[in-house]
PLY file of the C-alpha trace (Angstrom):
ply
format ascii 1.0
element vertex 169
property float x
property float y
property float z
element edge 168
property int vertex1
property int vertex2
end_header
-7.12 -202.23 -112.13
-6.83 -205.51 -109.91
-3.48 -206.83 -108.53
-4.34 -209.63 -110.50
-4.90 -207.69 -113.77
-1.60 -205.66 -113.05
0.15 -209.00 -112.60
-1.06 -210.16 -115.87
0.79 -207.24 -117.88
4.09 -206.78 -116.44
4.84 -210.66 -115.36
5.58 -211.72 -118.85
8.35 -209.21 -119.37
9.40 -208.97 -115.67
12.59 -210.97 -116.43
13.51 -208.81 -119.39
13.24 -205.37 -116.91
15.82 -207.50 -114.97
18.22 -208.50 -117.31
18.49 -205.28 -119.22
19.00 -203.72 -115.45
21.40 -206.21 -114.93
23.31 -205.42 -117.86
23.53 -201.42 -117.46
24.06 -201.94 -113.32
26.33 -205.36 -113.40
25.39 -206.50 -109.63
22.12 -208.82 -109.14
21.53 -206.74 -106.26
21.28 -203.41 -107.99
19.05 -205.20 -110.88
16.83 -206.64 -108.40
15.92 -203.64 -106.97
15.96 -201.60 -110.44
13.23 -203.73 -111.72
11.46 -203.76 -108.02
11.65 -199.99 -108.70
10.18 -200.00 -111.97
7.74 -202.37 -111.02
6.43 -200.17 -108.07
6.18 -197.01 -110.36
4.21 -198.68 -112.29
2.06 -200.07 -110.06
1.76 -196.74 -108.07
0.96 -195.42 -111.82
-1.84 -198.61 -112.51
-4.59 -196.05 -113.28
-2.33 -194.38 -116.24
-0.88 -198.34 -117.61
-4.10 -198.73 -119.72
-3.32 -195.69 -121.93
0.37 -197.04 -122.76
-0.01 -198.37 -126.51
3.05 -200.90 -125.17
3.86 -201.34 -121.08
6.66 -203.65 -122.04
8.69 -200.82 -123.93
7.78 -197.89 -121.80
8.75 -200.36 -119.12
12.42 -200.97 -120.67
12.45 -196.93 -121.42
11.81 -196.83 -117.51
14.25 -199.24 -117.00
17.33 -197.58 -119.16
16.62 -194.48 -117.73
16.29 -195.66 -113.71
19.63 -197.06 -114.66
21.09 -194.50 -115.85
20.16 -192.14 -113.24
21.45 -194.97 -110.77
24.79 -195.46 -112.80
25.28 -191.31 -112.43
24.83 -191.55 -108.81
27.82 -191.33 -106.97
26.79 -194.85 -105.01
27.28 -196.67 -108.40
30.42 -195.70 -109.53
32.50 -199.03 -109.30
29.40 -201.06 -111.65
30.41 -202.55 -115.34
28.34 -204.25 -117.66
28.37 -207.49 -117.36
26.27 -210.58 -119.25
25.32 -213.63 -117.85
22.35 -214.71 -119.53
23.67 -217.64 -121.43
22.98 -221.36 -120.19
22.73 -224.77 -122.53
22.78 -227.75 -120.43
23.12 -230.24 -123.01
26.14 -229.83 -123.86
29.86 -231.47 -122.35
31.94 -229.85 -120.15
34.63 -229.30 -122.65
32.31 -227.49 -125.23
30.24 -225.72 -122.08
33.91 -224.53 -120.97
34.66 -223.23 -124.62
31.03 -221.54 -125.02
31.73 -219.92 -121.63
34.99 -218.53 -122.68
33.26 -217.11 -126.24
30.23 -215.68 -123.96
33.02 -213.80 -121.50
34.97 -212.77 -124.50
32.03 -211.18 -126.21
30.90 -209.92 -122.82
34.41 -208.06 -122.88
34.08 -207.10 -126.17
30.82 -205.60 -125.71
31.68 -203.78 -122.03
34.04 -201.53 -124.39
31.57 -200.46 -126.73
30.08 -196.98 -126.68
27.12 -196.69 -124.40
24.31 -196.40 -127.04
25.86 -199.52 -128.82
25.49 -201.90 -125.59
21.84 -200.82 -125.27
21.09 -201.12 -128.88
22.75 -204.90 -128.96
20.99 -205.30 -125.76
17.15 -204.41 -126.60
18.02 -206.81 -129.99
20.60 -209.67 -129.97
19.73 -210.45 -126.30
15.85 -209.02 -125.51
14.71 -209.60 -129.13
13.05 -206.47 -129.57
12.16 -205.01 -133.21
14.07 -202.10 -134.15
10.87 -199.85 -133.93
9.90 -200.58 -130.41
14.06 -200.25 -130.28
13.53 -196.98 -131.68
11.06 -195.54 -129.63
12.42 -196.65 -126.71
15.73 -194.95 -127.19
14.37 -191.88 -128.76
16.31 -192.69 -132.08
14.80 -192.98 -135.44
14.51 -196.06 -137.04
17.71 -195.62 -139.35
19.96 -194.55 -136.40
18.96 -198.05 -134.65
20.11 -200.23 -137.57
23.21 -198.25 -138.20
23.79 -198.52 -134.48
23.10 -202.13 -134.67
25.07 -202.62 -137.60
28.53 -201.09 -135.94
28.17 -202.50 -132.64
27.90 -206.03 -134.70
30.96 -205.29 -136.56
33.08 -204.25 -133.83
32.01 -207.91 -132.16
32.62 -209.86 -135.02
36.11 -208.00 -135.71
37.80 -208.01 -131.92
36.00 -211.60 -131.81
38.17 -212.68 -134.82
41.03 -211.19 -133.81
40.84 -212.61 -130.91
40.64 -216.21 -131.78
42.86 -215.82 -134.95
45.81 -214.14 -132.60
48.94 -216.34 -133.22
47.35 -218.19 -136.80
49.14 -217.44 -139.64
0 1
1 2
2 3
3 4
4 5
5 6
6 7
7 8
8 9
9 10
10 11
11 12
12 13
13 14
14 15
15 16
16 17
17 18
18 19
19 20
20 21
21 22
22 23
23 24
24 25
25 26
26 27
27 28
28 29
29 30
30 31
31 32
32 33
33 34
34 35
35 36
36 37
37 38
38 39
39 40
40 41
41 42
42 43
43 44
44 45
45 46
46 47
47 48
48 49
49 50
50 51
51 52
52 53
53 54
54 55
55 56
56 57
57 58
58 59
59 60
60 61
61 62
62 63
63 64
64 65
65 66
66 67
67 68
68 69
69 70
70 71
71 72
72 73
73 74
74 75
75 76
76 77
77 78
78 79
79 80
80 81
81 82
82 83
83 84
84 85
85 86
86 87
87 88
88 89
89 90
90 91
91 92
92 93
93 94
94 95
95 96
96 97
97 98
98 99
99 100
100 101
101 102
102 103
103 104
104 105
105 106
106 107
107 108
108 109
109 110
110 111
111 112
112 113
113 114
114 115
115 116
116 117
117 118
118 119
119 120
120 121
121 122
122 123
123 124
124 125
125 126
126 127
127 128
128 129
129 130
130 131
131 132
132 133
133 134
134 135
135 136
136 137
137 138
138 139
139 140
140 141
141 142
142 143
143 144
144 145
145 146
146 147
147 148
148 149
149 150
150 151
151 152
152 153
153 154
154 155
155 156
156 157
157 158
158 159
159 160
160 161
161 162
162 163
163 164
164 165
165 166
166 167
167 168
């Protein structure tokens, strides 16, 4: 396989490597080199990519679990999830200031979910992945994704409420 051929399978999911790094490992820095990591293995691994039925998901399985491993280390201990994916610039400053405070408030919301829950809202709300590639990235079944899915959604939608209705009556 050519540089050029390599190039042409991982480039158009590069970004989502990084941002699902950057969510599990909070610092650019650390996501940077997480997907520089993943990229490399992969690229040290070019004569196996061809067999992969889908590089993009066994790249995000790569991903989670580099991640993970880093997050266990004890060099990562002070990291938090974090999300800062969100950017519309046609909007005004007083509705950009009021989507930025809903973005950090869901960002909160979902920084205190359970583990499984962040990744599962991760791979679908933000990455847009189907629940089976979801599924088989996570080593869940199918059911377990959507139920997954289902209760991190509900916790969101009932702090979020709560949230903004605090003081209504």
């Amino acid at each position: 396989m050519t540089q050029t051929e390599f190039l042409n399978i991982v480039m158009p999911f590069k970004d989502k490597v990084f941002r699902l790094a950057k969510r599990l490992l909070v610092s650019t820095e650390e996501a940077e080199d997480a997907t520089q990591e993943v990229l490399l293995k992969l690229w040290n691994n070019k004569t196996k990519i061809e067999a992969y039925k889908n590089v993009e998901a066994f790249s995000m399985t790569m991903t989670k679990n580099f991640c993970f491993d880093k997050l266990k280390s004890k060099q990562a201990q002070n990291l938090k999830i974090v999300h800062n994916n969100y950017e519309d610039v046609n909007t005004s400053l007083q509705k950009q200031v009021e989507l930025n405070d809903s973005v950090n408030w869901v960002s909160k919301i979902i920084e205190e979910l359970p583990e499984q829950q962040k990744l599962v809202i991760q791979l679908r709300d933000i990455e847009a992945y189907d629940l089976d590639e979801i599924a088989k990235m996570l080593d869940m079944n199918n059911t377990a994704v959507r139920v997954t899915l289902s209760r991190a959604r509900k916790t969101i939608r009932e702090k979020l409420t709560s949230t903004h209705n605090y003081g209504v009556k």
